[in-house]
N, C-alpha and C positions, 0 to 999 in steps of 0.2 A: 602500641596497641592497634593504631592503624594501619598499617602495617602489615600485623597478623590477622586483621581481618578481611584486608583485600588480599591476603597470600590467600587466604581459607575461601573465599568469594574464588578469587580464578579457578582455582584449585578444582572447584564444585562445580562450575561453570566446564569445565575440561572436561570431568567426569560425567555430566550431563550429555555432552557432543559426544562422547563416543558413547555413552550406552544407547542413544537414541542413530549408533551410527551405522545400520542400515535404511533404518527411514531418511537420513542427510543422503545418503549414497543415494536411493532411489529419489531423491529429490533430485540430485543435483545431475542424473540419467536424465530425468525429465527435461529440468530446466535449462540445462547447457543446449541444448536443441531448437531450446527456443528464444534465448536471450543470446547469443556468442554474436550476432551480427549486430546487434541494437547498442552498438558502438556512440551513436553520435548525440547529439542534445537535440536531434528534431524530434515536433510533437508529430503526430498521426494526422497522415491528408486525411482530406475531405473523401477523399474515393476509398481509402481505406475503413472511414467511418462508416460512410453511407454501406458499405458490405456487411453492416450488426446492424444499423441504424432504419427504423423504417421512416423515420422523417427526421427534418431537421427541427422542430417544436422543443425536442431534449436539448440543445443547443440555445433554443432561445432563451426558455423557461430559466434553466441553468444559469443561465450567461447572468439573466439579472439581478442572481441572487450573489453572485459571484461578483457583482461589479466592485466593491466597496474591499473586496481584498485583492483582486487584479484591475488597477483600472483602466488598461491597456484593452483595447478590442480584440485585435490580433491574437495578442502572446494568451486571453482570456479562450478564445472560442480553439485556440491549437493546443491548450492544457483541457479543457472538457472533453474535447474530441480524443486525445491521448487516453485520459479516463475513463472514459464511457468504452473504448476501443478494449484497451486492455482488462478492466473489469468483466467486459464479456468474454472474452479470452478466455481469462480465468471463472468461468461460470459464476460470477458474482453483481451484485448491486450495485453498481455506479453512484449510486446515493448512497448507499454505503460506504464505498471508496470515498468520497467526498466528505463525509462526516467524521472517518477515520482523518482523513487528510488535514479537516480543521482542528481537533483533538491534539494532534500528534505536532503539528508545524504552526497553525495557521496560514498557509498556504505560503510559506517563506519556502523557498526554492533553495537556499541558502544555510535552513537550518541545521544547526549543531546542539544535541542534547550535553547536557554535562556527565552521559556518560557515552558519548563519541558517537550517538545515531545522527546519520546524515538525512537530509532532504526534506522531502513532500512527506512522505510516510515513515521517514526515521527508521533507518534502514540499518543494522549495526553494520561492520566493516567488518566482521568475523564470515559473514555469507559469502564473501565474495571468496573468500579460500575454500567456506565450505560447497556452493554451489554455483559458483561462475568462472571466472577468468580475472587475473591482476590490473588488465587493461581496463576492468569496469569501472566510470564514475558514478558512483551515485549521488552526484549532484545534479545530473544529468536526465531531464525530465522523463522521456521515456524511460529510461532504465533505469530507477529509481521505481518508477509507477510499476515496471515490469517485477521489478523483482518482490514489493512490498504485495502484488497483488498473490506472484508465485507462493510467496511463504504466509499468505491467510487461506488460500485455496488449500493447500498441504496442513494448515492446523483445525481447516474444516472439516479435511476428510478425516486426519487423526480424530476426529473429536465427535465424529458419527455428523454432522452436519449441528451438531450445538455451537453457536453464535456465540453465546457467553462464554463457554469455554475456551471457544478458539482466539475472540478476542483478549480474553485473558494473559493466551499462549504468548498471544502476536506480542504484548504490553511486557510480556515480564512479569505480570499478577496473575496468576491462573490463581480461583477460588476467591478473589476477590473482588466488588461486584463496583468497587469506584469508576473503573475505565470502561467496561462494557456501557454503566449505566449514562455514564458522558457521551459514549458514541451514540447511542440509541438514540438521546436525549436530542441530539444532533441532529438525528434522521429522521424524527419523529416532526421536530420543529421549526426545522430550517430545508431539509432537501427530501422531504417527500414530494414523491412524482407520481400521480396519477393520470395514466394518457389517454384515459376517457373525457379527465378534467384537469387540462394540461396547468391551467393558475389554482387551481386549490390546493 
């Protein structure tokens, strides 16, 4: 019986990827262009952040709240800067990404779902056929952050800019409101940034 119903599950899962398989295609036009070099595990210089960043206060702010699950200084402010980098990239919220990040991993660089999502953002291994290259790690902090950012930017636009839904998409829940309502929860109470009032 288990059996038939992980044949039935892939089966639906296949069929899914290809009806959706002009949107993967124009994704993965997009994304190949911008991830094929972001080969290695380094996080984003400081010169590359300061070009989105208008000060470094997002860094600090961030940093402290972040200490208690990076407690490394270093490896802490070159995973922010990675984040904050790439979340503007992809026209998104850094607190967001962040909230996704603690939901999804708890900020375990190493994670593995029990159904095979890798890293920071739990990234499945089916994208890298469908929109990268075989050489990609996604354990691998940049490209992990790269690609988890790529496929919520692309279920935002599929989804008119609704947050709920697209979070849904990213989750595997679409229509259900457990995993949006955790990230929000997240971002509401842990990683809001206001840069008028950089500690509130």
């Amino acid at each position: 019986m288990f059996r038939l119903i992980f044949l039935f599950t892939l089966l639906l899962s296949c069929q899914l990827i290809q009806g959706n398989s002009l949107s993967y295609e124009q994704l993965a036009a997009h994304t190949r262009t911008i991830i094929t070099h972001e080969t290695s595990d380094q996080g984003v210089s400081y010169s590359e952040y300061a070009q989105l960043a208008d000060s470094v206060t997002w860094l600090v702010v961030m940093g402290r709240r972040l200490e208690k699950f990076i407690p490394d200084h270093l490896e802490r402010e070159e995973f922010l800067r990675t984040v904050f980098y790439e979340a503007k990239r992809a026209g998104l919220d850094p607190q967001l990404i962040l909230s996704i990040i603690q939901v999804e991993s708890g900020f375990k660089k190493y994670a593995v779902s029990h159904a095979g999502a890798r890293g920071y953002m739990q990234i499945m291994p089916f994208w890298i056929e469908a929109i990268g290259q075989e050489d990609h790690n996604l354990f691998h902090l940049r490209m992990n952050l790269r690609y988890g950012c790529t496929i919520l930017r692309h279920y935002l636009d599929m989804e008119g800019g609704n947050y709920f839904r697209a979070l849904g998409r990213y989750n595997g829940s679409l229509g259900e409101a457990t995993y949006p309502q955790l990230v929000f929860n997240k971002l509401y109470t842990t990683w809001r940034y206001n840069p008028s009032s950089p500690a509130s």
